[in-house]
N, C-alpha and C positions, 0 to 999 in steps of 0.2 A: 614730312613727318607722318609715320602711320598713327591711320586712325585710331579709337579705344578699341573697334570690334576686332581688327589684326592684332594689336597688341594681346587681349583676351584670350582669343584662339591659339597665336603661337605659344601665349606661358600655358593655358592649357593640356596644348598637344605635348609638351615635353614636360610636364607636371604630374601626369599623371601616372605615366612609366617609370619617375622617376620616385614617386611615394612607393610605390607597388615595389621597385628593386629595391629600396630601403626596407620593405618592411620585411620582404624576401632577405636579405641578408642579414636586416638583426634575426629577425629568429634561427638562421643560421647558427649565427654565433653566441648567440642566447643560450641555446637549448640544446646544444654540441659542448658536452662535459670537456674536453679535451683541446676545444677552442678557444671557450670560454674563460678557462684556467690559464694557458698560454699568457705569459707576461707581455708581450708584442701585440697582442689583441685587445688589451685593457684601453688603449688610448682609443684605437678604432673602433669600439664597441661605442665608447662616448663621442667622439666626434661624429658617428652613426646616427647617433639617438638626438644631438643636436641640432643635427641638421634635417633628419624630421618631423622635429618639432617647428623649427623654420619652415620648414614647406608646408605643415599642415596649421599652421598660423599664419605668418606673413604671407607667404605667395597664395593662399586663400584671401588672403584680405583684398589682396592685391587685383585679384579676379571679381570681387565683387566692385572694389573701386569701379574697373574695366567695366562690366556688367552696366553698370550706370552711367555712363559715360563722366565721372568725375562727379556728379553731380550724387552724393550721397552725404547723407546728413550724420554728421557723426557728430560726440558730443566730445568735448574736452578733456575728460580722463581717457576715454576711447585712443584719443589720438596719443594723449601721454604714456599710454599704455605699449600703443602699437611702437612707437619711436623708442621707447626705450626698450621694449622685445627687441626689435629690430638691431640696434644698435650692441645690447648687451649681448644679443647672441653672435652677430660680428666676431665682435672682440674675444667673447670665450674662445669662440672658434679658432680666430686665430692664433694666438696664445698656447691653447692644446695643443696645433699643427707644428706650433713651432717646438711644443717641449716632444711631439712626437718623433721630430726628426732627431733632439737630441738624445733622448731615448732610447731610440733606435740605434743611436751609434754607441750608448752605454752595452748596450744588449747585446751588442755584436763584437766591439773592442774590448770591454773592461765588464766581462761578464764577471769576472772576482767581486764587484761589486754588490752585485744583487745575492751573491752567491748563500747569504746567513738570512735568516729570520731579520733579523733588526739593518741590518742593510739592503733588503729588501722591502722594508718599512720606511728608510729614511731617503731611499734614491728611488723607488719606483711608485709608493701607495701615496708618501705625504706628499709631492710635488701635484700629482694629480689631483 
């Protein structure tokens, strides 16, 4: 079993390039009026922005655990906190993922759908 200090270094080394192309892509998609707007980018801008908030929460915490060798004093709401960050972001996540792929296939097959204002409302804004 590796020890904390590998464990540390490798979420680390691929932690950090992986905030940096998050942050690089939402402001992509942020601040690109024509990206932005894009009905097929609404779901990835969120699932974007979810996940790093995840990396810049959990997998920091995660690295301080590491840092310590487990040996870190946390207090009781701390940990109820982190557990259900952790957990409710899970779930959002996959949930989004899963309504993005169906989405996707609305946006591609049954574009008549989104085609009005109020079906555009009821099949792409209130789901998400």
């Amino acid at each position: 079993m590796p020890s904390n200090t590998v464990k540390f270094w490798s979420l680390l080394i691929f932690l950090i390039p992986s905030i940096l192309c998050a942050l690089f892509i939402s402001y992509y998609l942020l601040f690109d009026r024509t990206l932005r707007h894009a009905l097929h980018n609404h779901v990835v801008i969120v699932l974007l922005l979810i996940g790093l908030f995840s990396e810049m929460t959990n997998y920091i915490w995660m690295l301080v655990y590491y840092q310590y060798a487990g040996i870190w004093q946390r207090s009781n709401i701390f940990c109820a906190i982190w557990g259900f960050n952790d957990w409710a972001l899970y779930i959002t996540y996959t949930i989004l993922l899963a309504w993005a792929t169906i989405e996707r296939h609305i946006l591609v097959f049954h574009d008549r759908w989104v085609s009005s204002r109020r079906r555009r409302l009821l099949v792409h804004y209130l789901p998400l």
